[in-house]
C-alpha positions as CSV (number, residue, x, y, z in Angstrom):
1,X,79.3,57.6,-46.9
2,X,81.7,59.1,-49.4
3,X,82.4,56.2,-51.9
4,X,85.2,56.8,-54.4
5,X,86.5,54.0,-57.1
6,X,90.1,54.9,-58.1
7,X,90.1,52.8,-61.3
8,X,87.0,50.7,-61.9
9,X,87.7,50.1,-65.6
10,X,89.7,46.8,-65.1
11,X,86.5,45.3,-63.2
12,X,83.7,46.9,-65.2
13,X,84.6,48.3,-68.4
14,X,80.8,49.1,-69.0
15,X,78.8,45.8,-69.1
16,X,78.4,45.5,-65.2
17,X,76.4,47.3,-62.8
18,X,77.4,49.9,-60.1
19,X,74.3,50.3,-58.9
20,X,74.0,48.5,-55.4
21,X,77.3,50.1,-54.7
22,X,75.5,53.6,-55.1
23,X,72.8,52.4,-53.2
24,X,75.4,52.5,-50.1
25,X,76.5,55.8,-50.8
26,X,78.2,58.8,-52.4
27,X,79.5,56.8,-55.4
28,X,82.2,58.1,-57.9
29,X,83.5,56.6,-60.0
30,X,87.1,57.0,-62.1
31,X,88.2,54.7,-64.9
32,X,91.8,55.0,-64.2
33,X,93.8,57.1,-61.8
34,X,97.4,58.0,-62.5
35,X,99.7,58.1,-58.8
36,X,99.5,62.2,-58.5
37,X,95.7,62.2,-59.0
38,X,94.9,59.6,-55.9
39,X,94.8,61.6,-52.8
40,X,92.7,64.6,-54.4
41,X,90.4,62.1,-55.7
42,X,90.2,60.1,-52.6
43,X,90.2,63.0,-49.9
44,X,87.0,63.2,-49.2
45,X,85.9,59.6,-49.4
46,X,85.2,57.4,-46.4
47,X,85.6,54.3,-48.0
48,X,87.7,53.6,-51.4
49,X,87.7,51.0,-53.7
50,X,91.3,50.4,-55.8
51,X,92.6,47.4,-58.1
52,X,96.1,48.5,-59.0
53,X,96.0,52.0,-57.7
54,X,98.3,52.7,-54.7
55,X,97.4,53.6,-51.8
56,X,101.0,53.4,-49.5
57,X,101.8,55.8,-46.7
58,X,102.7,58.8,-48.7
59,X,99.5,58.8,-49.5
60,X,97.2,57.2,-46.8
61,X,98.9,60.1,-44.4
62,X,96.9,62.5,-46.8
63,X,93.6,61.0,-46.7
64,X,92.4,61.6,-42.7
65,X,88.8,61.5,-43.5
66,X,89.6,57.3,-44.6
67,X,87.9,54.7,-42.7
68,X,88.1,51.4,-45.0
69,X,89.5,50.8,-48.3
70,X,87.9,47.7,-50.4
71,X,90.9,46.0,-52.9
72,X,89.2,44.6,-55.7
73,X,91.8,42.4,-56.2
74,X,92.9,39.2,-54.1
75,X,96.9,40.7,-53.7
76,X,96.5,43.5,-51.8
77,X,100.4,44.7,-52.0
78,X,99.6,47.9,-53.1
79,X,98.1,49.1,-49.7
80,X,100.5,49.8,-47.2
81,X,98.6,47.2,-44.4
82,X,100.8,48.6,-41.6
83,X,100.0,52.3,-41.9
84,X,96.6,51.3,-43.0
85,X,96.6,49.3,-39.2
86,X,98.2,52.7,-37.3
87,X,95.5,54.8,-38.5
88,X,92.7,52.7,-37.8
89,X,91.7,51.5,-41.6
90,X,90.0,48.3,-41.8
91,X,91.2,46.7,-45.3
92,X,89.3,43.7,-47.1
93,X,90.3,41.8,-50.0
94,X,88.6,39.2,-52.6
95,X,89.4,35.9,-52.7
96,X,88.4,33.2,-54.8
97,X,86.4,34.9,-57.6
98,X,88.8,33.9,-60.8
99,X,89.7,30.4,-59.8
100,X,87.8,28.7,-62.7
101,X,88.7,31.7,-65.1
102,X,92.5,31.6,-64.7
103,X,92.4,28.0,-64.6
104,X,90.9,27.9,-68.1
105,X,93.2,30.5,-69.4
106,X,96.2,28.1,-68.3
107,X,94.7,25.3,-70.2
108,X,93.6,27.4,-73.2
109,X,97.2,28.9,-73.3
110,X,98.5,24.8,-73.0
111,X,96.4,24.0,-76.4
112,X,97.6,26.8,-77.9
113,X,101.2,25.5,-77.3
114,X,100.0,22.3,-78.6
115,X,97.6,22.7,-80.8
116,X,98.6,25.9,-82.3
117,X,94.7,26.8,-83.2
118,X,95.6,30.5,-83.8
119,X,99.0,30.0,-85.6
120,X,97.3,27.9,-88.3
121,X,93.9,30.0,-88.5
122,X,95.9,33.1,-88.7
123,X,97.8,31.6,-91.7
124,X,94.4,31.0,-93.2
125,X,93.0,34.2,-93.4
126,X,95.8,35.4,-95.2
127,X,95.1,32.8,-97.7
128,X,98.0,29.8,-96.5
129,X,95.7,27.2,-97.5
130,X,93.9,28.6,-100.6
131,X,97.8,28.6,-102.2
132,X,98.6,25.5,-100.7
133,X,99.0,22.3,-103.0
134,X,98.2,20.1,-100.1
135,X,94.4,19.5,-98.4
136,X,96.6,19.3,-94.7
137,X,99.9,21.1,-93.3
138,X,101.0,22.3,-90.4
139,X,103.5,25.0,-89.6
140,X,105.2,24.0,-86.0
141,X,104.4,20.2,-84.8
142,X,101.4,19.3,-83.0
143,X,100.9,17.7,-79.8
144,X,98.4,15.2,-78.0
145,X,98.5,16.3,-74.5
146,X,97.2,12.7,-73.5
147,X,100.0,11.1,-71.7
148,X,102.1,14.1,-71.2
149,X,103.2,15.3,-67.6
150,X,102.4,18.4,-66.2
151,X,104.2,19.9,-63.4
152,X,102.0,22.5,-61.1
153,X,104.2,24.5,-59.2
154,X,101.8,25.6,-56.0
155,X,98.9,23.8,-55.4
156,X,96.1,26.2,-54.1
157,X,92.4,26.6,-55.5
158,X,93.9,27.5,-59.2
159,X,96.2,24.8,-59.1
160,X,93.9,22.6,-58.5
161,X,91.5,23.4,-60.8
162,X,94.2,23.1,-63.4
163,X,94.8,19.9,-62.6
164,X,91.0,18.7,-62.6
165,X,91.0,20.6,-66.3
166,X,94.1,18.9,-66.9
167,X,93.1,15.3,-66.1
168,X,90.5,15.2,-68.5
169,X,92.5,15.9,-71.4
170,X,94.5,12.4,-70.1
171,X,97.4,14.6,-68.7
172,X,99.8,13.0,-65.9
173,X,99.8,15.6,-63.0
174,X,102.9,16.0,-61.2
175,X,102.7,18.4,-58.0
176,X,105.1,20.4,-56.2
177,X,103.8,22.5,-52.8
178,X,105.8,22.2,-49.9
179,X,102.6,21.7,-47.5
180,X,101.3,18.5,-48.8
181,X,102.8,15.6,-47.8
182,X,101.6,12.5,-50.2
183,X,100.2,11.8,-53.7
184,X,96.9,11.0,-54.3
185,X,95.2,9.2,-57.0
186,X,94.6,12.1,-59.2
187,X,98.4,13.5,-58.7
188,X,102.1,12.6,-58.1
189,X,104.2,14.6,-55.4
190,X,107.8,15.2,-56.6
191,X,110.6,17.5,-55.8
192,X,111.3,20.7,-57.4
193,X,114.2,19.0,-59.5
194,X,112.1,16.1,-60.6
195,X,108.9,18.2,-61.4
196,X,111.6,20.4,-63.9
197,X,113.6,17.5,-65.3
198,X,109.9,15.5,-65.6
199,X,107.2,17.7,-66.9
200,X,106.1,18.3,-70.4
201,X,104.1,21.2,-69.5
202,X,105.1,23.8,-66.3
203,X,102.5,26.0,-64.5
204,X,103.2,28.2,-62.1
205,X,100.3,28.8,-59.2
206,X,102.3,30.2,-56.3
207,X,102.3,33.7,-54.7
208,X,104.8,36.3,-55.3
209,X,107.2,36.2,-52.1
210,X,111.0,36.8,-51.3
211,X,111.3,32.8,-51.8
212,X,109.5,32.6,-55.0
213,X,111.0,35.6,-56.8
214,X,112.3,34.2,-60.2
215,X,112.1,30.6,-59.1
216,X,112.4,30.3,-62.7
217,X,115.8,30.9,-63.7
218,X,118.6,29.6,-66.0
219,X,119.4,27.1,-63.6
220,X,115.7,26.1,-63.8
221,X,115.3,26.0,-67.3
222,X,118.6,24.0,-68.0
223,X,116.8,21.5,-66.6
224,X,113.4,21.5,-68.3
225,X,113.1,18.7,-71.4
226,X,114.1,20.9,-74.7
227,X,110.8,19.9,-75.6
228,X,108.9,21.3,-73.1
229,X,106.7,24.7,-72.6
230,X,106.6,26.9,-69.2
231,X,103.2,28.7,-68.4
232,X,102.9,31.9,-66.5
233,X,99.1,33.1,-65.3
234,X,100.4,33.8,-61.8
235,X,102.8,36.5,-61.4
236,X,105.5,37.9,-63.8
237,X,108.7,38.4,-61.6
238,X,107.8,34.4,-60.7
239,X,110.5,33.8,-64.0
240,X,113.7,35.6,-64.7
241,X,112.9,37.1,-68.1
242,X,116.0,37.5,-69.1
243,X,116.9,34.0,-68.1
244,X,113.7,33.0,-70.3
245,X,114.8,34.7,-73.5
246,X,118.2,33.7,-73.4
247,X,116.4,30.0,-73.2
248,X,113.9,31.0,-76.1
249,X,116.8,32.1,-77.9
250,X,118.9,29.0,-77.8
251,X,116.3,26.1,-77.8
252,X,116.7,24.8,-74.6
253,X,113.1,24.6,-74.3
254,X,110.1,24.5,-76.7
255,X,108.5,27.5,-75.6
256,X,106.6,29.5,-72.6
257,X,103.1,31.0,-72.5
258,X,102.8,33.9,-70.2
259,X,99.5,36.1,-69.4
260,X,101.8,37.7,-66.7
261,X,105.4,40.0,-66.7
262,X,107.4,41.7,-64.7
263,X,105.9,45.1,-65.8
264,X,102.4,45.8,-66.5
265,X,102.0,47.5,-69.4
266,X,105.4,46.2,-70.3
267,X,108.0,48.4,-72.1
268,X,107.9,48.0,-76.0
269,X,111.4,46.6,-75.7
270,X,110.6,43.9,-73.1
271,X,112.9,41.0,-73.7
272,X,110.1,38.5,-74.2
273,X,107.7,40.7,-76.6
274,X,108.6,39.2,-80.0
275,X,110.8,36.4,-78.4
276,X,110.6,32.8,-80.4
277,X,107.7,30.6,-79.6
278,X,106.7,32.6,-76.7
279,X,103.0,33.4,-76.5
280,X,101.8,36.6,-74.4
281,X,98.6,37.9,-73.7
282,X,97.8,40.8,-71.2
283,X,96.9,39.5,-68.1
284,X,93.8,38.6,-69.0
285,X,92.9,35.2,-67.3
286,X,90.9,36.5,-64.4
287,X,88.6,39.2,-66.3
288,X,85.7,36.8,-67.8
289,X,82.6,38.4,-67.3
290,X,81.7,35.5,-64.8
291,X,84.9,36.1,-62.5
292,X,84.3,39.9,-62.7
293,X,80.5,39.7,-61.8
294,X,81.8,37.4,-59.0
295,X,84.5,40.2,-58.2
296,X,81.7,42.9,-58.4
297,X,79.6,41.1,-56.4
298,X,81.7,40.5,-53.2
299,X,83.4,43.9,-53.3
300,X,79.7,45.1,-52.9
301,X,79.1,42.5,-50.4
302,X,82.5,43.6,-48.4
303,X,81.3,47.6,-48.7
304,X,78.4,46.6,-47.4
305,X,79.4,44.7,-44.1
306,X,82.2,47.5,-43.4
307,X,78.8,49.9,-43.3
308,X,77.3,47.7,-41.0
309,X,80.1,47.3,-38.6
310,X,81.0,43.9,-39.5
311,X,83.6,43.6,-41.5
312,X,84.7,41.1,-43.6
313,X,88.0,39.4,-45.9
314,X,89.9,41.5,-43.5
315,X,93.1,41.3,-44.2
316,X,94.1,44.4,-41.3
Protein backbone atom coordinates (compact mmCIF):
# COMPACT_ATOMS: atom_id res chain seq x y z
CA UNK A 1 0.00 0.00 0.00
CA UNK A 2 0.93 3.44 -1.20
CA UNK A 3 0.46 5.75 1.96
CA UNK A 4 0.65 9.52 1.29
CA UNK A 5 0.00 12.28 4.28
CA UNK A 6 -1.01 15.63 2.48
CA UNK A 7 -0.21 17.88 5.52
CA UNK A 8 0.83 16.09 8.71
CA UNK A 9 2.31 19.07 10.35
CA UNK A 10 -0.90 20.22 12.23
CA UNK A 11 -1.02 16.57 13.88
CA UNK A 12 2.62 16.00 14.43
CA UNK A 13 4.83 18.88 14.20
CA UNK A 14 7.84 16.54 15.20
CA UNK A 15 7.26 15.21 18.72
CA UNK A 16 4.95 12.18 17.63
CA UNK A 17 5.67 9.08 15.95
CA UNK A 18 4.87 7.83 12.33
CA UNK A 19 6.13 4.85 12.74
CA UNK A 20 3.18 2.18 12.95
CA UNK A 21 1.82 4.06 10.12
CA UNK A 22 4.97 3.07 7.98
CA UNK A 23 4.76 -0.22 9.35
CA UNK A 24 1.40 -0.46 7.06
CA UNK A 25 2.99 0.76 4.14
CA UNK A 26 4.61 3.04 1.61
CA UNK A 27 4.63 6.12 3.90
CA UNK A 28 5.23 9.73 2.74
CA UNK A 29 4.90 12.22 4.38
CA UNK A 30 4.30 16.19 3.44
CA UNK A 31 4.11 18.98 6.00
CA UNK A 32 1.77 21.06 4.12
CA UNK A 33 0.28 20.80 0.71
CA UNK A 34 -0.83 23.90 -1.21
CA UNK A 35 -4.37 22.98 -3.53
CA UNK A 36 -2.22 22.65 -7.04
CA UNK A 37 0.37 20.20 -5.42
CA UNK A 38 -2.52 17.49 -4.10
CA UNK A 39 -3.25 15.28 -6.95
CA UNK A 40 0.54 14.88 -8.05
CA UNK A 41 1.38 14.12 -4.58
CA UNK A 42 -1.56 11.80 -4.02
CA UNK A 43 -1.57 9.91 -7.53
CA UNK A 44 0.06 7.15 -6.73
CA UNK A 45 -1.21 6.53 -3.20
CA UNK A 46 -3.81 4.01 -2.31
CA UNK A 47 -4.78 5.33 0.80
CA UNK A 48 -4.35 9.29 1.93
CA UNK A 49 -4.39 10.88 4.96
CA UNK A 50 -5.49 14.93 4.88
CA UNK A 51 -6.48 17.46 7.84
CA UNK A 52 -7.41 20.56 5.93
CA UNK A 53 -6.26 19.59 2.54
CA UNK A 54 -9.00 19.20 -0.10
CA UNK A 55 -9.72 16.45 -1.62
CA UNK A 56 -13.29 17.53 -3.81
CA UNK A 57 -14.16 16.10 -7.15
CA UNK A 58 -11.81 18.13 -9.24
CA UNK A 59 -9.49 16.41 -7.68
CA UNK A 60 -10.60 12.86 -6.53
CA UNK A 61 -11.48 12.41 -10.55
CA UNK A 62 -7.59 12.64 -10.86
CA UNK A 63 -6.51 10.16 -8.37
CA UNK A 64 -7.96 6.56 -9.99
CA UNK A 65 -5.45 4.51 -8.19
CA UNK A 66 -7.53 5.90 -4.60
CA UNK A 67 -9.16 3.31 -2.47
CA UNK A 68 -9.70 5.09 1.06
CA UNK A 69 -8.80 8.39 2.36
CA UNK A 70 -8.30 8.72 6.37
CA UNK A 71 -9.44 12.58 7.57
CA UNK A 72 -7.51 13.37 10.52
CA UNK A 73 -9.91 15.53 11.54
CA UNK A 74 -13.64 14.90 13.01
CA UNK A 75 -15.38 17.51 10.07
CA UNK A 76 -14.77 15.86 7.16
CA UNK A 77 -16.24 18.79 4.74
CA UNK A 78 -13.32 19.03 2.77
CA UNK A 79 -13.86 15.54 1.04
CA UNK A 80 -16.36 15.55 -1.43
CA UNK A 81 -18.35 12.22 0.34
CA UNK A 82 -20.57 11.89 -2.79
CA UNK A 83 -17.90 11.51 -5.45
CA UNK A 84 -15.87 9.81 -2.84
CA UNK A 85 -19.22 7.21 -2.62
CA UNK A 86 -19.42 7.02 -6.88
CA UNK A 87 -16.03 5.85 -7.15
CA UNK A 88 -15.95 3.38 -4.52
CA UNK A 89 -13.70 5.31 -1.67
CA UNK A 90 -14.37 4.27 1.67
CA UNK A 91 -13.82 7.58 3.94
CA UNK A 92 -13.25 7.42 7.92
CA UNK A 93 -13.16 10.19 10.20
CA UNK A 94 -12.02 10.82 14.09
CA UNK A 95 -14.23 11.45 16.56
CA UNK A 96 -13.83 12.17 20.04
CA UNK A 97 -10.08 12.74 20.47
CA UNK A 98 -10.13 16.64 21.65
CA UNK A 99 -13.08 16.61 23.82
CA UNK A 100 -11.21 17.27 27.06
CA UNK A 101 -8.58 19.58 25.19
CA UNK A 102 -11.14 22.04 23.65
CA UNK A 103 -13.11 21.92 26.72
CA UNK A 104 -10.14 23.30 28.66
CA UNK A 105 -9.24 25.82 26.19
CA UNK A 106 -12.96 27.17 26.56
CA UNK A 107 -12.48 27.48 30.32
CA UNK A 108 -8.92 28.72 30.07
CA UNK A 109 -10.14 31.39 27.44
CA UNK A 110 -13.27 32.13 30.34
CA UNK A 111 -10.44 32.96 33.08
CA UNK A 112 -8.72 34.93 30.94
CA UNK A 113 -11.86 37.06 30.40
CA UNK A 114 -12.16 37.20 34.04
CA UNK A 115 -9.22 36.95 35.42
CA UNK A 116 -7.08 38.68 32.97
CA UNK A 117 -3.80 36.50 34.04
CA UNK A 118 -1.98 37.55 30.80
CA UNK A 119 -3.10 41.29 30.64
CA UNK A 120 -1.70 41.88 34.12
CA UNK A 121 1.57 39.59 33.78
CA UNK A 122 2.21 41.16 30.51
CA UNK A 123 2.11 44.59 32.15
CA UNK A 124 4.62 43.18 34.58
CA UNK A 125 7.37 42.36 32.50
CA UNK A 126 7.47 45.53 31.13
CA UNK A 127 8.03 46.83 34.54
CA UNK A 128 3.91 48.16 35.50
CA UNK A 129 4.47 47.16 38.98
CA UNK A 130 8.19 47.99 39.66
CA UNK A 131 6.86 51.92 38.85
CA UNK A 132 3.82 51.46 40.50
CA UNK A 133 3.19 53.36 43.96
CA UNK A 134 0.63 50.80 44.95
CA UNK A 135 1.51 46.90 46.17
CA UNK A 136 -2.06 45.83 44.08
CA UNK A 137 -3.82 47.25 40.79
CA UNK A 138 -5.57 46.09 38.24
CA UNK A 139 -6.03 47.30 34.69
CA UNK A 140 -9.71 45.99 33.48
CA UNK A 141 -12.07 44.61 36.48
CA UNK A 142 -11.95 41.19 37.70
CA UNK A 143 -14.46 38.66 37.96
CA UNK A 144 -15.46 35.67 40.33
CA UNK A 145 -17.05 33.24 38.02
CA UNK A 146 -18.88 31.58 41.17
CA UNK A 147 -22.44 32.43 40.73
CA UNK A 148 -22.34 33.54 37.16
CA UNK A 149 -24.48 31.82 34.37
CA UNK A 150 -23.15 30.33 31.50
CA UNK A 151 -25.11 29.61 28.48
CA UNK A 152 -23.78 26.41 26.19
CA UNK A 153 -25.10 26.62 22.97
CA UNK A 154 -24.97 22.72 21.73
CA UNK A 155 -24.72 20.19 24.10
CA UNK A 156 -22.56 17.27 22.69
CA UNK A 157 -19.37 15.62 24.31
CA UNK A 158 -17.52 19.20 24.44
CA UNK A 159 -20.42 20.83 25.76
CA UNK A 160 -20.58 18.81 28.27
CA UNK A 161 -17.37 18.63 29.40
CA UNK A 162 -17.52 22.44 29.60
CA UNK A 163 -20.11 22.26 31.80
CA UNK A 164 -18.63 19.57 34.23
CA UNK A 165 -15.31 22.16 34.12
CA UNK A 166 -17.67 24.76 34.55
CA UNK A 167 -19.52 23.49 37.59
CA UNK A 168 -16.60 23.28 39.65
CA UNK A 169 -15.68 26.79 39.39
CA UNK A 170 -19.47 27.33 41.13
CA UNK A 171 -20.90 28.44 37.58
CA UNK A 172 -24.80 28.17 36.94
CA UNK A 173 -25.16 26.16 33.60
CA UNK A 174 -27.84 27.17 31.36
CA UNK A 175 -28.29 24.72 28.20
CA UNK A 176 -29.68 25.28 24.89
CA UNK A 177 -29.85 21.97 22.31
CA UNK A 178 -32.92 21.40 20.64
CA UNK A 179 -32.77 17.44 21.36
CA UNK A 180 -32.92 17.40 25.07
CA UNK A 181 -36.09 17.80 26.51
CA UNK A 182 -35.57 18.57 30.48
CA UNK A 183 -33.06 20.06 33.03
CA UNK A 184 -31.23 18.07 35.19
CA UNK A 185 -29.54 18.76 38.38
CA UNK A 186 -26.27 19.86 37.05
CA UNK A 187 -28.06 22.18 34.18
CA UNK A 188 -31.06 24.44 33.38
CA UNK A 189 -32.82 24.09 29.84
CA UNK A 190 -33.80 27.50 28.44
CA UNK A 191 -34.66 28.91 25.04
CA UNK A 192 -32.34 30.56 22.76
CA UNK A 193 -33.75 34.11 23.89
CA UNK A 194 -33.47 33.38 27.56
CA UNK A 195 -29.92 31.62 27.28
CA UNK A 196 -28.76 35.24 25.40
CA UNK A 197 -30.75 37.71 27.64
CA UNK A 198 -29.41 35.26 30.81
CA UNK A 199 -25.94 34.21 30.52
CA UNK A 200 -22.84 35.86 31.86
CA UNK A 201 -20.66 33.77 29.80
CA UNK A 202 -21.71 32.21 26.01
CA UNK A 203 -20.11 29.13 24.45
CA UNK A 204 -20.77 27.99 21.41
CA UNK A 205 -20.48 23.81 20.92
CA UNK A 206 -22.59 23.25 17.82
CA UNK A 207 -21.64 22.14 14.29
CA UNK A 208 -21.31 24.33 11.34
CA UNK A 209 -24.71 23.84 9.23
CA UNK A 210 -27.05 25.99 7.01
CA UNK A 211 -29.14 26.53 10.42
CA UNK A 212 -26.27 27.56 12.50
CA UNK A 213 -24.48 29.83 10.16
CA UNK A 214 -23.93 33.14 12.19
CA UNK A 215 -26.38 32.26 14.84
CA UNK A 216 -24.57 35.00 16.41
CA UNK A 217 -25.58 38.05 14.91
CA UNK A 218 -26.58 41.74 15.86
CA UNK A 219 -29.84 40.63 16.73
CA UNK A 220 -28.12 38.15 19.01
CA UNK A 221 -25.82 40.22 20.64
CA UNK A 222 -28.37 43.11 21.32
CA UNK A 223 -29.56 40.88 23.52
CA UNK A 224 -26.59 39.56 25.56
CA UNK A 225 -26.06 41.55 29.23
CA UNK A 226 -23.39 44.56 28.27
CA UNK A 227 -21.53 42.84 30.74
CA UNK A 228 -21.18 39.72 29.26
CA UNK A 229 -18.36 37.82 27.08
CA UNK A 230 -19.16 35.32 23.89
CA UNK A 231 -16.64 32.30 23.46
CA UNK A 232 -15.91 30.81 20.17
CA UNK A 233 -13.77 27.18 20.14
CA UNK A 234 -16.21 25.69 17.68
CA UNK A 235 -16.41 27.12 14.39
CA UNK A 236 -15.72 30.72 13.11
CA UNK A 237 -18.65 31.49 10.56
CA UNK A 238 -20.84 30.23 13.95
CA UNK A 239 -20.74 34.50 14.64
CA UNK A 240 -21.16 37.25 12.18
CA UNK A 241 -17.89 39.00 12.56
CA UNK A 242 -18.84 41.99 11.50
CA UNK A 243 -21.89 41.98 13.63
CA UNK A 244 -19.25 41.20 16.62
CA UNK A 245 -17.00 44.17 15.96
CA UNK A 246 -19.63 46.57 15.42
CA UNK A 247 -20.75 45.15 19.18
CA UNK A 248 -16.95 45.41 20.39
CA UNK A 249 -16.95 48.67 19.07
CA UNK A 250 -19.95 50.12 20.83
CA UNK A 251 -19.98 48.26 24.28
CA UNK A 252 -22.88 46.38 23.96
CA UNK A 253 -21.07 43.51 25.38
CA UNK A 254 -17.97 43.11 27.58
CA UNK A 255 -16.03 41.15 25.22
CA UNK A 256 -15.64 37.63 23.12
CA UNK A 257 -12.90 35.11 23.18
CA UNK A 258 -12.50 33.24 19.90
CA UNK A 259 -9.88 30.31 19.05
CA UNK A 260 -11.94 30.02 15.74
CA UNK A 261 -12.72 32.68 12.47
CA UNK A 262 -14.22 32.71 9.54
CA UNK A 263 -10.83 32.32 7.62
CA UNK A 264 -8.02 30.38 8.72
CA UNK A 265 -5.08 32.06 8.57
CA UNK A 266 -7.17 35.11 8.70
CA UNK A 267 -6.41 38.20 6.54
CA UNK A 268 -4.21 40.86 8.46
CA UNK A 269 -7.23 43.18 8.22
CA UNK A 270 -9.85 40.84 9.73
CA UNK A 271 -12.37 42.94 11.48
CA UNK A 272 -11.82 41.28 14.87
CA UNK A 273 -7.80 41.19 14.83
CA UNK A 274 -7.03 44.21 17.16
CA UNK A 275 -10.80 44.75 17.95
CA UNK A 276 -11.45 45.96 21.93
CA UNK A 277 -11.52 43.31 24.52
CA UNK A 278 -11.51 40.60 22.06
CA UNK A 279 -9.13 37.79 22.77
CA UNK A 280 -7.89 35.42 19.73
CA UNK A 281 -5.74 32.62 19.55
CA UNK A 282 -5.28 30.30 16.47
CA UNK A 283 -7.28 27.53 16.74
CA UNK A 284 -5.45 25.91 18.94
CA UNK A 285 -7.82 24.07 21.50
CA UNK A 286 -7.73 20.63 20.04
CA UNK A 287 -3.73 20.31 19.39
CA UNK A 288 -2.47 19.23 23.17
CA UNK A 289 -0.06 16.73 22.77
CA UNK A 290 -2.70 14.33 24.57
CA UNK A 291 -5.53 15.05 21.92
CA UNK A 292 -3.03 14.66 19.05
CA UNK A 293 -1.55 11.37 20.35
CA UNK A 294 -5.16 10.34 20.72
CA UNK A 295 -5.65 11.74 17.00
CA UNK A 296 -2.43 9.82 15.89
CA UNK A 297 -3.43 6.93 17.41
CA UNK A 298 -6.93 6.22 15.90
CA UNK A 299 -5.96 7.46 12.37
CA UNK A 300 -3.43 4.56 12.64
CA UNK A 301 -6.05 2.45 14.11
CA UNK A 302 -8.62 3.52 11.12
CA UNK A 303 -5.58 2.76 8.35
CA UNK A 304 -5.19 -0.20 9.70
CA UNK A 305 -8.79 -1.75 9.70
CA UNK A 306 -9.29 -0.25 6.01
CA UNK A 307 -6.10 -2.82 5.19
CA UNK A 308 -7.79 -5.45 6.79
CA UNK A 309 -11.11 -5.10 5.05
CA UNK A 310 -12.95 -3.84 7.91
CA UNK A 311 -13.38 -0.53 7.95
CA UNK A 312 -14.19 1.69 10.47
CA UNK A 313 -15.58 5.66 11.50
CA UNK A 314 -17.00 5.43 8.11
CA UNK A 315 -18.57 8.18 7.33
CA UNK A 316 -19.22 6.88 3.16
Amino acid sequence: MNIVVLDGHALNPGDLSWAPMEAMGNLTVYPRSNPEQIVNRAKSAQIALTNKSLLLKKQLSQLPELKFIGVMATGYNIVDVETAQEMGIKVSNVSGYSTDSVAQHTMALILELSNRVGLHQKDVAQGGWSKSIDWSYWHKPLVELAGKNLGIIGFGNIGQATSKMARAFGMKVLVYHPRIEDSTDDYQLVSLDELFSLSDFISLHVPLTGETKHLVNHERLKQMKVTANLINTSRGPLINEADLRWALDHGEIAGAALDVLSSEPPPADHPLIGAPNCLITPHQAWASFESRSRLMEETVKNVKAFIKGQPRNVVV
